[in-house]
N, C-alpha and C positions, 0 to 999 in steps of 0.2 A: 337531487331531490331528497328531502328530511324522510319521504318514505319509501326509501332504498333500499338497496342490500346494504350489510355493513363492510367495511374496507379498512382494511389495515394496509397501509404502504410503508412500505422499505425506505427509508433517507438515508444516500448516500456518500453525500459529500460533507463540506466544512459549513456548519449551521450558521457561523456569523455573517453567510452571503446572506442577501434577500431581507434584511432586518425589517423592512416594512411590511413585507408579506408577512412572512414569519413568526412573527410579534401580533399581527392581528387576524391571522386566519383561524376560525374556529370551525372545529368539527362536526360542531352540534351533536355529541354524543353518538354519531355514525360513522366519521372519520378517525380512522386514529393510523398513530403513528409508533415506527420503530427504528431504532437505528443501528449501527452497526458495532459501534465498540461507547464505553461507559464517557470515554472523553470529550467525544461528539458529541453526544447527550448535554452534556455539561456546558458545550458552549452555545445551545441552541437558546432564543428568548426563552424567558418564563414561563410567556402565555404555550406557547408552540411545548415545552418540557411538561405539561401538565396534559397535555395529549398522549405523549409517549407513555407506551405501554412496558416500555423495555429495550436492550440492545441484544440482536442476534451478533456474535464475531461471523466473520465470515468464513467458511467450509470451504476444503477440495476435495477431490475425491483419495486420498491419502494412497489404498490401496492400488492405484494405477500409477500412481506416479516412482521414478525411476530411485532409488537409495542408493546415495554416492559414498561408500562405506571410504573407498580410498580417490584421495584428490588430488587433485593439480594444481600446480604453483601461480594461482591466482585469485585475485576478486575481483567477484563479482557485482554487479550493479544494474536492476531491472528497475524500468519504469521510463516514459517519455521526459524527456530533455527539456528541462525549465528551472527559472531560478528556484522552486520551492523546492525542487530535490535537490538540489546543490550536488548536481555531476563535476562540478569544477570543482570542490571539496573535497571530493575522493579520489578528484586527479592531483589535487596538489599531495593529499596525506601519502597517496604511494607515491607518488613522486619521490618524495621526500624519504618514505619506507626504502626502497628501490625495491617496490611489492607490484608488479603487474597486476594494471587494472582492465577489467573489458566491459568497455557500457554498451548496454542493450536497449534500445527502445529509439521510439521515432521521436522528430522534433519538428514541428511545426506540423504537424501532420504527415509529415515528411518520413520515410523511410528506410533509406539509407544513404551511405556519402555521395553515389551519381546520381539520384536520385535528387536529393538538394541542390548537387552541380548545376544540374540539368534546370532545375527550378533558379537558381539563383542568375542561370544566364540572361532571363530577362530582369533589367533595372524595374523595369514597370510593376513585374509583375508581383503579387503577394507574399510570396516568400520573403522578398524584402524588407517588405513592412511587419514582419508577422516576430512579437514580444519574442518568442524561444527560439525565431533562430534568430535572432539578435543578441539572446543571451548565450545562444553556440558559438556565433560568432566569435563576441569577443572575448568572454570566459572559458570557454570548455574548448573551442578549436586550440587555440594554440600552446594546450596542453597537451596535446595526440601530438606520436611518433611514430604511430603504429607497430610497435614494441615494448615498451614500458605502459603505454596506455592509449586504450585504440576502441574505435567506434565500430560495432557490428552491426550496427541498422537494427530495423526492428527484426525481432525472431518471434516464433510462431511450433506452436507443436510439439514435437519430440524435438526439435531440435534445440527449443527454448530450455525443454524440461533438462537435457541431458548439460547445457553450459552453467544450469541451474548446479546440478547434483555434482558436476565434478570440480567443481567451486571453491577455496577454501571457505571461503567466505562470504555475505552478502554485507554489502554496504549500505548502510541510509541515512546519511547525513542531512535529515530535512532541515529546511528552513521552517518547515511549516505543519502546523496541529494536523498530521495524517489521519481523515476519519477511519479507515477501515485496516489497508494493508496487505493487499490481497498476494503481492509479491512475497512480501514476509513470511506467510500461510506458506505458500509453495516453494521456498527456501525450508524450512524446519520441515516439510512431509518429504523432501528430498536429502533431509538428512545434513541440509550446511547450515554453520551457524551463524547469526546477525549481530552485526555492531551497528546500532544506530543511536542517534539522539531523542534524549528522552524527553520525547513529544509525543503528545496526540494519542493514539491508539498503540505506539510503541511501548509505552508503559504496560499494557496488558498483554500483551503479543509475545514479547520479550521476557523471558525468563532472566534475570539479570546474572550470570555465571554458572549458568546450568545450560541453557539453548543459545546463549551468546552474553552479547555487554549492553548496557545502555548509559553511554555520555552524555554528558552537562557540559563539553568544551569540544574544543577541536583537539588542544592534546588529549584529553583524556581517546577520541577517537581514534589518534595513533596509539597510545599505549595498548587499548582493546585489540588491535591492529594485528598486535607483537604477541597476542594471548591467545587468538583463534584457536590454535592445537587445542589448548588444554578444554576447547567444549568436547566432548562426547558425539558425535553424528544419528549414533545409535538412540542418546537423551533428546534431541530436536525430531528424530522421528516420531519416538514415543511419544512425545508432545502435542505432535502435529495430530496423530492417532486417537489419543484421549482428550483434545479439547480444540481442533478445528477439522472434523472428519466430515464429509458433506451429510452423512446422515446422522451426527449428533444436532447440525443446524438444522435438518428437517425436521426433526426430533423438537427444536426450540420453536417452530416456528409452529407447529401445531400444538404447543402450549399458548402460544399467544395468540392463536385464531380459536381455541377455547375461550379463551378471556372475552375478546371479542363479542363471540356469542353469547358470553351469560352476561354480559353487559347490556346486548342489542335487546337482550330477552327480560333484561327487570328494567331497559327503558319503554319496552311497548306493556310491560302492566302496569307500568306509574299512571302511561297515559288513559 
């Protein structure tokens, strides 16, 4: 209703879905919108970017999460199993490194390797049909040895945080413009650093030879690979701390539901 409360909503996924919505929804000066990093922004329609009031990054709670000062002889790789993160990317690069890899997350909804088993035993059933485990299937399975590079199902908790932190490193070889990056966030407040491709919201996320690298190839992803050491753990925490702390987002978000209201407030004396 035009005489409602006013509403600011969070978007947060890749603006170029939904182009007919998108491109013609109008706020009528009481909707507006925000999104999550500057790149997202940038690929949403015209009409839809002139609602945007701004991009919050996204926050953790920095101070809870675990600091992996000394690490283990691996990387790491969070987020569910599909061709946009290219988990068979960073099986082939360690592969090829002989860098032990360990991917975290479900696929197809799926969450871990009996678990799919178990799903896959029926021909009929959905698993079958289902794009990411098709993409498991035949890109990312027959890279696992369960030694050089091996699937942990999804994790959850301290146990996620702690495969986080003693990490050398996180991996993100996207295929795809990542709007926000929430994995990335919780790698740098845990203190490992990131090599990903410079896409999306990684551009900002990504300190480039300070909190990790950011590739334009797939060699340059291995060379970054061989450089991990030389980031600091200590410089990605600091980072994590001064610019994605959950209360510096709170902090942003109550700038933007100011806006908001002196907006709502010189559109009801126009009228």
């Amino acid at each position: 209703a035009a005489n409602g409360p006013p509403v600011l909503h969070t978007l947060h996924w890749d603006l170029r879905k939904h182009p007919d919505f998108y491109g013609a929804f109008d706020g009528r000066g009481r909707v507006h919108f925000n999104g999550v990093s500057p790149a997202q922004v940038a690929r949403a329609p015209a009409h839809l970017r002139r609602q945007v009031l701004g991009a919050v990054p996204l926050g953790v709670p920095v101070e809870r999460m675990p600091f992996g000062r000394r690490k283990r002889n691996y990387v790491a790789m969070l987020g569910r199993i599909t061709y946009d993160k290219g988990q068979d990317v960073a099986a082939q690069i360690c592969r090829r490194l002989g860098l032990p890899l360990r991917l975290a997350g479900p696929v197809g909804g799926i969450d871990g390797p009996r678990a799919l088993e178990r799903a896959l035993a029926d021909p009929s059933g959905p698993a079958c049909a289902n794009d990411d485990v098709r993409f498991f299937r035949s890109r990312v399975e027959p890279l696992l040895d369960n030694d050089l590079v091996r699937w942990d199902g999804t994790l959850a908790g301290a146990e996620k945080l702690d495969f986080i932190a003693r990490a050398r490193a996180c991996v993100f070889p996207g295929r795809w413009h990542e709007p926000g990056g929430t994995a990335v966030v919780e790698a740098l407040a845990c203190g490992t650093p990131v090599v990903a491709t410079r896409r999306g919201a990684m551009r900002t996320l990504v300190q480039h030879g300070v909190t990790g690298y950011l590739a334009d190839n797939e060699e340059e992803l291995v060379a970054y690979l061989e450089r991990v050491d030389e980031i600091d753990p200590a410089a990605c925490r600091a980072a994590a701390e001064e610019r994605f702390s959950a209360g510096l987002m709170a902090e942003r978000y109550l700038d933007l539901y100011e806006v908001v209201l002196e907006r709502s407030a010189s559109a009801r004396l126009a009228l």
